[in-house]
C-alpha positions in Angstrom: 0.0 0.0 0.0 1.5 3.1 -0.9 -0.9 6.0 -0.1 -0.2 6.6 3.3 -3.4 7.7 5.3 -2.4 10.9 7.3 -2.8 11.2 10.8 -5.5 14.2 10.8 -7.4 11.0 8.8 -6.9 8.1 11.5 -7.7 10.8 14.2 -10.8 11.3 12.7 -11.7 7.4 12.5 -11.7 6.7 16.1 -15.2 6.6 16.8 -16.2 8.4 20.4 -18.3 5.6 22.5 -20.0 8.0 25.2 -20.2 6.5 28.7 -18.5 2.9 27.9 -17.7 1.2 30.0 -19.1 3.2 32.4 -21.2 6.9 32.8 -18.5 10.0 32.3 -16.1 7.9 30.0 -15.5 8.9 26.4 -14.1 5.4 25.0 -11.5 6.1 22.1 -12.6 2.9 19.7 -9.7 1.7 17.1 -11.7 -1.0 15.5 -12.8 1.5 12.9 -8.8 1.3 12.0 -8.7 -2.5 12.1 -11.3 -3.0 9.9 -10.0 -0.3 7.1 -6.7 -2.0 5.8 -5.5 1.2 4.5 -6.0 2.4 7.6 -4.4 -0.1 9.3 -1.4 -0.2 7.5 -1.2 3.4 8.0 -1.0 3.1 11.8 1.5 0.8 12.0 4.0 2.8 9.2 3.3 5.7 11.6 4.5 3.7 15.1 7.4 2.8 12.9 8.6 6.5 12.1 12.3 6.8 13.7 12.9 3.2 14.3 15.6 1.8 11.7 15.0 -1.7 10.7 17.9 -3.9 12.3 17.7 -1.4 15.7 15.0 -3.5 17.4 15.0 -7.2 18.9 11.7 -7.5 20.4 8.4 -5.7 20.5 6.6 -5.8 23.5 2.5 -5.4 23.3 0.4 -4.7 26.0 -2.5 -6.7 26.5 -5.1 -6.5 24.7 -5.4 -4.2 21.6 -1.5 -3.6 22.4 -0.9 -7.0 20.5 -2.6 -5.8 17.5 -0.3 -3.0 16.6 2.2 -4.6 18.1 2.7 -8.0 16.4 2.3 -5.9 13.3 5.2 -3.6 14.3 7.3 -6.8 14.8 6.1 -8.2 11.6 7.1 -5.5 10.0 10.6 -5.2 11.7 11.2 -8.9 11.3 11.7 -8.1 14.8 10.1 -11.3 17.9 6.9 -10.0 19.4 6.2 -10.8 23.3 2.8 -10.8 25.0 2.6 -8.9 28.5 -0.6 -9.8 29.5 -2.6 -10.1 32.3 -2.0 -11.8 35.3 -2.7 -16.1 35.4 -3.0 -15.9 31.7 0.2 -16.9 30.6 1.4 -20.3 30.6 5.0 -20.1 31.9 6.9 -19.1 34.6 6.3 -15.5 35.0 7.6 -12.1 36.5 4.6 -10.0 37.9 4.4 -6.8 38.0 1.1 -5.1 40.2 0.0 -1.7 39.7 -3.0 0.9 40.5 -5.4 1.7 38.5 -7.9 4.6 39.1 -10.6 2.4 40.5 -8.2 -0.5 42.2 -5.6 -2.4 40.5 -4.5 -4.6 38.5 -1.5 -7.2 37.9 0.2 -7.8 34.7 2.6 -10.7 33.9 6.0 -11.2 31.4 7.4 -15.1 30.7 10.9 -15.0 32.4 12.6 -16.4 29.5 10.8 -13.4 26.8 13.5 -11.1 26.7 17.7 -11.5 26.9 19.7 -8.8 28.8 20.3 -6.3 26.5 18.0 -7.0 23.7 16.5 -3.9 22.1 12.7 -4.0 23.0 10.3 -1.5 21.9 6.8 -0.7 23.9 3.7 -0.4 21.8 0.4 -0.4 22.8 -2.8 1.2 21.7 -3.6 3.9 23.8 -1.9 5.8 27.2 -4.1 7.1 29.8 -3.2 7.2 33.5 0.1 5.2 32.3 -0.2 2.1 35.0 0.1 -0.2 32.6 2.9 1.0 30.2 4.2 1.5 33.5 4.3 -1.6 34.9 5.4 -3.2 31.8 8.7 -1.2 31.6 9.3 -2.3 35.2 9.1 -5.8 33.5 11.1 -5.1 31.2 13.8 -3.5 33.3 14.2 -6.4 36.0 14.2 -8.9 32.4 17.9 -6.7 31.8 16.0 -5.4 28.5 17.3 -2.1 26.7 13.6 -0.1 26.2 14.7 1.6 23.0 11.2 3.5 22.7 7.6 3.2 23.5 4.6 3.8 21.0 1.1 4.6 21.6 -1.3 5.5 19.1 -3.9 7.5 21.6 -2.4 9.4 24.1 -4.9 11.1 26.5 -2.2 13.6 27.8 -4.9 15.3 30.4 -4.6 12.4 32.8 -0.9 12.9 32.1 0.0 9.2 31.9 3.4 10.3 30.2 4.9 11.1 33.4 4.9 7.7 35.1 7.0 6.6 32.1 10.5 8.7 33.3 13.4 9.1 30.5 11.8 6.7 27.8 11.3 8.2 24.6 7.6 8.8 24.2 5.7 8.8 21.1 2.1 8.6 20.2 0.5 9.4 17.2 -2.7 11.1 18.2 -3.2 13.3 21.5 -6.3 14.0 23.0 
């Protein structure tokens, strides 16, 4: 695909969901990307601006959506791809990582054996908000000896300022809210 969709035109195909999952939330919904392969494709050339090929390892995606874009970031790369997911849902032995959340908290969960010391990993994951999970994920990361060479979003909410729990890692998403 070679017409690149711009990203005034992905912004504006992220349907608002009022009140989901719950009264006072405006949900940002990607699916309308998914299903538009243009689209699509478009996102994940966009995550990929300033990453040379041959200067990544690993991607790491966040679960859920977060292994979308970023098994198609790896994909692309020719890069591994490795799940963090959710706490009990993976089948190996595990470092765990708890976090909070704005209503309580949550635990998320790396294999042990995912990533070498010093392999180049970089973060993707679909959107940032309060930045517990990205969060927790680079703690991951960090105790696995991993070099976090950069960490994509695609939606950043930067008004519940989610960017600062993420210290000196390069930062990039592609549309702010």
């Amino acid at each position: 695909m070679t017409n690149i969709a711009s990203l005034s035109e992905l912004e504006q195909s992220i349907r608002n969901v009022p009140d989901f999952p719950k009264p006072g939330i405006q949900f940002k919904d990607i699916t309308p990307v998914l299903a538009d392969g243009r689209l699509f494709d478009s996102t994940i050339r966009h995550l990929l601006e300033g990453i040379p090929a041959g200067s990544v390892d690993k991607i790491v995606g966040i679960d859920a959506r977060g292994f979308i874009f970023g098994a198609a970031v790896a994909h692309r790369l020719g890069a591994g791809f490795v799940p963090v997911r959710k706490k009990g849902k993976l089948p190996w032995q595990t470092h765990e990582q708890s976090y909070e959340l704005e209503y309580g908290s949550s635990t998320v969960a790396v294999h042990t054996d995912a990533v070498a010391s010093g392999e180049r990993i970089l973060l993707v994951d679909d959107l940032l908000a309060t930045g517990g999970t990205a969060a927790a994920a680079l703690q991951l990361l960090s105790r696995l000896g991993a070099r976090v060479v950069g960490v994509r979003f695609v939606i950043e909410l930067a008004f519940l300022d989610g960017r600062r729990r993420l210290g000196d890692y390069e930062v990039k998403s592609l549309i702010t809210y």
